[in-house]
C-alpha positions in Angstrom: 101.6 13.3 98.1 102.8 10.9 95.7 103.9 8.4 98.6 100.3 8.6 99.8 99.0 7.5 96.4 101.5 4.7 95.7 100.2 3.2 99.4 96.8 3.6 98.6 96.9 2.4 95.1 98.8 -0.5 96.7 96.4 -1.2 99.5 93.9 -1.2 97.3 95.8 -3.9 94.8 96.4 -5.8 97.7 92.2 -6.3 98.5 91.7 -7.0 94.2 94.3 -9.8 95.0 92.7 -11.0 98.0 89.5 -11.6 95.9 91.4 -13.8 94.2 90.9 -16.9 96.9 87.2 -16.5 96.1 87.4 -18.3 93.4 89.6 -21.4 94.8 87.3 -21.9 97.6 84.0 -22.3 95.0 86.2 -24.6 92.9 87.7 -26.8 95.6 83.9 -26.9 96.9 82.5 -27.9 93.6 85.3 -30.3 93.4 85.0 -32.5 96.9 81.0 -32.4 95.9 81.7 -33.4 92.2 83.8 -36.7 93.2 81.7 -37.4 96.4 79.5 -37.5 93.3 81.6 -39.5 91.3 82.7 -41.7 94.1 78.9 -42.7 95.6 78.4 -44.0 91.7 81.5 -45.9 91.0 83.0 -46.6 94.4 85.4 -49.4 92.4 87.1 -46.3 90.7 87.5 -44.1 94.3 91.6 -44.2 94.0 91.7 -42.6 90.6 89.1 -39.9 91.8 90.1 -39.1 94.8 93.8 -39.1 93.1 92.8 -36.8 90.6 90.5 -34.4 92.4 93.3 -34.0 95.2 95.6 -32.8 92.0 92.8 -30.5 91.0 92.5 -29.1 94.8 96.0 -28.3 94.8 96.3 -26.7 91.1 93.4 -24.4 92.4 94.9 -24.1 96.0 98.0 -22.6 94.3 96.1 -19.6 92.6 94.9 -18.3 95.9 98.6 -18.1 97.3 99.9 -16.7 94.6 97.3 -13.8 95.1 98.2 -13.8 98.8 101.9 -13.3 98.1 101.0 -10.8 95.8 98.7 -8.5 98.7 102.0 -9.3 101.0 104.1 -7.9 98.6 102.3 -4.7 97.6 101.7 -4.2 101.7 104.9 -5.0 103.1 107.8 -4.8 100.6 106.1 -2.5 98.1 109.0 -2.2 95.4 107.0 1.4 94.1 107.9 3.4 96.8 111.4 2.7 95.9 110.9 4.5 92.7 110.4 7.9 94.3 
């Protein structure tokens, strides 16, 4: 019984962590459109935006792995069920 509700506690951590790339997708989106933006208005300053909004993408990109790798772990090599 216990076993049962470690993995379905865990399953259902793993789907909260998986909403966690909701919000890196929005951002990245709001991102591209925001120096698109920036770029159409000041094309003379495109390296430093495009530099700085690919460093943005990739701060935000990293949040979403890390919830992925979180689901992965509480689906696959769920260290609770050791604690039985």
């Amino acid at each position: 019984m216990e076993r049962a509700i470690i993995l379905a506690a865990s399953a259902i951590g793993a789907g909260l962590a998986m909403i966690a790339g909701i919000g890196p997708g929005i951002g990245q989106g709001f991102a591209a459109g925001k120096g698109a933006e920036a770029v159409g208005r000041q094309p003379e300053a495109q390296s430093d935006i495009v530099r700085t909004m690919l460093l943005g993408a990739a701060v935000a990109e990293s949040t979403g792995i890390y919830g992925l790798v979180i689901a992965l772990l509480l689906l696959f090599a769920n260290p609770l069920i050791n604690l039985l």
